[in-house]
N, C-alpha and C positions, 0 to 999 in steps of 0.2 A: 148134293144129289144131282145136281144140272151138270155140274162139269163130270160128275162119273158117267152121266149119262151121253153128254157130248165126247168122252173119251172111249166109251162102246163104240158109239156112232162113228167114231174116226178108226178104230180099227175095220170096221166093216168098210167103209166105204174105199180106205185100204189095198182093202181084200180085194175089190169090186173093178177100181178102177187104178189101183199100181202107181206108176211113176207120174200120172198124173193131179192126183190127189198131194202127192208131198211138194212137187213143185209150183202150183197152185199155194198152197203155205206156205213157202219159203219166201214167197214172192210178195203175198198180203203182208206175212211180217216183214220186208227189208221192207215194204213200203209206209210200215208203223213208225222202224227206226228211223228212213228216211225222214220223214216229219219230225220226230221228236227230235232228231239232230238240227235240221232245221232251227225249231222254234230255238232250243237252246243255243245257236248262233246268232238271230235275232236278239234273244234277249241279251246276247252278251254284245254286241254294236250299239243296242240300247241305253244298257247300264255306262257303256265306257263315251259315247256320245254324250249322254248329259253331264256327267262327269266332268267331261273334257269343256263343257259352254260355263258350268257351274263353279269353275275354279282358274286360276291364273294366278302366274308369277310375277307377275308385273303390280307393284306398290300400287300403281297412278290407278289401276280399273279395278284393285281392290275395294269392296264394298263392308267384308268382315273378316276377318280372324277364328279360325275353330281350329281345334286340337293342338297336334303341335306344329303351329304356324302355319298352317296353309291358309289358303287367301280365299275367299267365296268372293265372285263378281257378284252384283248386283240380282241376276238370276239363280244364284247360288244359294242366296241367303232366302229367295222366295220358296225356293225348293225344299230346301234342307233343317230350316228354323223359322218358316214361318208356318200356318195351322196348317199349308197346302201338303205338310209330309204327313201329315195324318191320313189326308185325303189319300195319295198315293200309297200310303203303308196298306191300307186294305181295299184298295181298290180293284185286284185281283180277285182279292178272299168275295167280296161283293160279285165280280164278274160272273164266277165259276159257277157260281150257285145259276145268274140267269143263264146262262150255259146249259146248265143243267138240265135246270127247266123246261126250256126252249128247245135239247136236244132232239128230240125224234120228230118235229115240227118242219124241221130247218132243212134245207134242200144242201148238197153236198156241197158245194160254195158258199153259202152261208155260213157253215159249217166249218169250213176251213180257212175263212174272213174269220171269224169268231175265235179260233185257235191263233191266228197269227196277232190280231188286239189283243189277246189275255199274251202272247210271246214278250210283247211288246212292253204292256201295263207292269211286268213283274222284271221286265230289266230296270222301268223306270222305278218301282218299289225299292229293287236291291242294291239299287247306283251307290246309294250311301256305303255301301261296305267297302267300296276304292276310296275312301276318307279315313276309315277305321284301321282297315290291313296292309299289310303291305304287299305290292302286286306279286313281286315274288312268292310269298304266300300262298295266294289267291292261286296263282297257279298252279302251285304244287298240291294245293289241294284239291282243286278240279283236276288234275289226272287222277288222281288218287280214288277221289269219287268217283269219276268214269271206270277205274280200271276194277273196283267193287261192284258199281253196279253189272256191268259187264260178265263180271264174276257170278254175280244173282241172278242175272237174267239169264245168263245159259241154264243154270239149277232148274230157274223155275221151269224154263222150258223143257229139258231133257227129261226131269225126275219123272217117274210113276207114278209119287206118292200123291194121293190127292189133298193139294192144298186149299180146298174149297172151307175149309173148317176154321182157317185161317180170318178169314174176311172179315167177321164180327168182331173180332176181338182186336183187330186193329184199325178198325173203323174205332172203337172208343176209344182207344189208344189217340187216334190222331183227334178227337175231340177234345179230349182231356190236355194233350199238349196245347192244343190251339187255346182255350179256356185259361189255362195255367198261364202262357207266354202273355198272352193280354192283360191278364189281373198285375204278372210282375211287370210287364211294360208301363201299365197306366198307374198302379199304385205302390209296391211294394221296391220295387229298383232293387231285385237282392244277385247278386253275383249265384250263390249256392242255390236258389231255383230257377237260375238261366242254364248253370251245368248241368242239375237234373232233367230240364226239358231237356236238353240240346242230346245228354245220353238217353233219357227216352224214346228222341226224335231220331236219332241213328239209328235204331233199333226196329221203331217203328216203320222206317221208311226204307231200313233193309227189309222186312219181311212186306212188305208190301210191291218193291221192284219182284221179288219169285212168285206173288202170289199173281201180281197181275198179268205177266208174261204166262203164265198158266193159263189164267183167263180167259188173254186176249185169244193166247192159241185155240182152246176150246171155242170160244165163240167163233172163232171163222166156220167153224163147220154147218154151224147155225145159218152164216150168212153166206154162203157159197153161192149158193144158188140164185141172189140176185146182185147182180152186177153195184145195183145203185145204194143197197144196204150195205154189202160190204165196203165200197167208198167211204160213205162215212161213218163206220165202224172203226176204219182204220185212222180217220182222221179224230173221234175219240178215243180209239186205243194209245192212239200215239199222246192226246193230250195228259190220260193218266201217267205214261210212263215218263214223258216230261215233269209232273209233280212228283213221282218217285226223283228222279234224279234231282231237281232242284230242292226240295226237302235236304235231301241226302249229304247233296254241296253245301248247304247254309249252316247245317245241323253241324256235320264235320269241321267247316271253316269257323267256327264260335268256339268248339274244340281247340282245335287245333292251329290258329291261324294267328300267325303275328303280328300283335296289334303296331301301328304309326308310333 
């Protein structure tokens, strides 16, 4: 009902005030993607930075051996196999939530510090999958992702249809994944309910990049009017649309992705 309502409002206001109404949007949104590009650059200097201190070819400063044959230094093996990768595996999912929290409290700097730690915290989470894949891989699937989400977020953006009906049902969607992937993470280790999140999680995280590009669009109409709300609107819109895309890539690359 809120976004039919914000989708009235933008035709009126349209009406009212012409080319400066849509360039005004065009602008709040490239300033969404800006950030979301961003953090996903960060995370990805992140991920390959510890990567790069956590492993070496060199016998003499090997500390361990995992998979096939690569070397963990000393740091590597604190990271990656001892309880400290627990710590990092949800230390995002913990972050988000005080994010969350915290969001309408927080002054647009803070806000935008808080986006770049959670950037940070989930390259350090995801480093592990440059051990597992192979980078060729990895790459080819982060275009692939990009050029899908890409794909969904112009939809979300252009279409009419109102995807506000959407929301609920993929809010449980990505509960149930999250639920599901930690019961098989901590107790059951089964291949056939990692495929099923993972096609879930594509699923879920496709319909979630169209729904929230809708969103976001409709809320700027909301926050036009003050300079300092729209700020950090934009610096949460960009954080969701960052969790569509990395969802997207992880879910995809467990698909699709050629293991070491």
């Amino acid at each position: 009902m809120a976004q039919t309502q914000n989708r009235m409002q933008q035709t009126g206001s349209v009406t009212r005030s012409g080319v400066a109404i849509d360039e005004g949007l065009r602008a709040y949104m490239l300033g969404v993607y800006n950030y979301m590009a961003a953090g996903i650059g960060l995370t990805g200097l992140v991920a390959y930075a510890l990567y790069a201190m956590a492993t070496t070819t060199d016998p003499a400063l090997a500390a361990a051996t995992v998979g096939k044959g690569k070397m963990l230094t000393s740091f590597g093996v604190l990271l990656y196999t001892s309880p400290l990768k627990w710590v990092l595996a949800f230390a995002p999912l913990a972050f988000v939530f005080f994010f969350a929290a915290r969001a309408h409290r927080m002054s647009v700097g803070a806000a935008q510090a808080s986006f770049w730690v959670y950037a940070g915290l989930v390259g350090a989470s995801i480093s592990a999958i440059l051990l597992v894949f192979t980078g060729t891989s990895i790459a080819q699937v982060f275009f692939i992702s990009a050029a899908t989400f890409a794909a969904l977020a112009a939809w979300g953006y252009t279409t009419k249809t109102d995807l506000s009906a959407w929301g609920a049902f993929l809010f449980m969607g990505l509960v149930g994944i999250i639920i599901a992937s930690i019961v098989n993470l901590l107790f059951l280790e089964s291949s056939a309910v990692q495929f099923a999140v993972s096609v879930l999680g594509v699923l879920i995280f496709a319909g979630f990049t169209a729904y929230d590009n809708q969103r976001i669009k409709d809320d700027y109409y909301a926050f036009a009017h003050d300079e300092t709300l729209a700020a950090k609107a934009s610096v949460f819109g960009a954080l969701v649309l960052y969790q569509d895309f990395v969802g997207l890539f992880i879910n995809l690359l467990t698909l699709f992705g050629d293991q070491e």
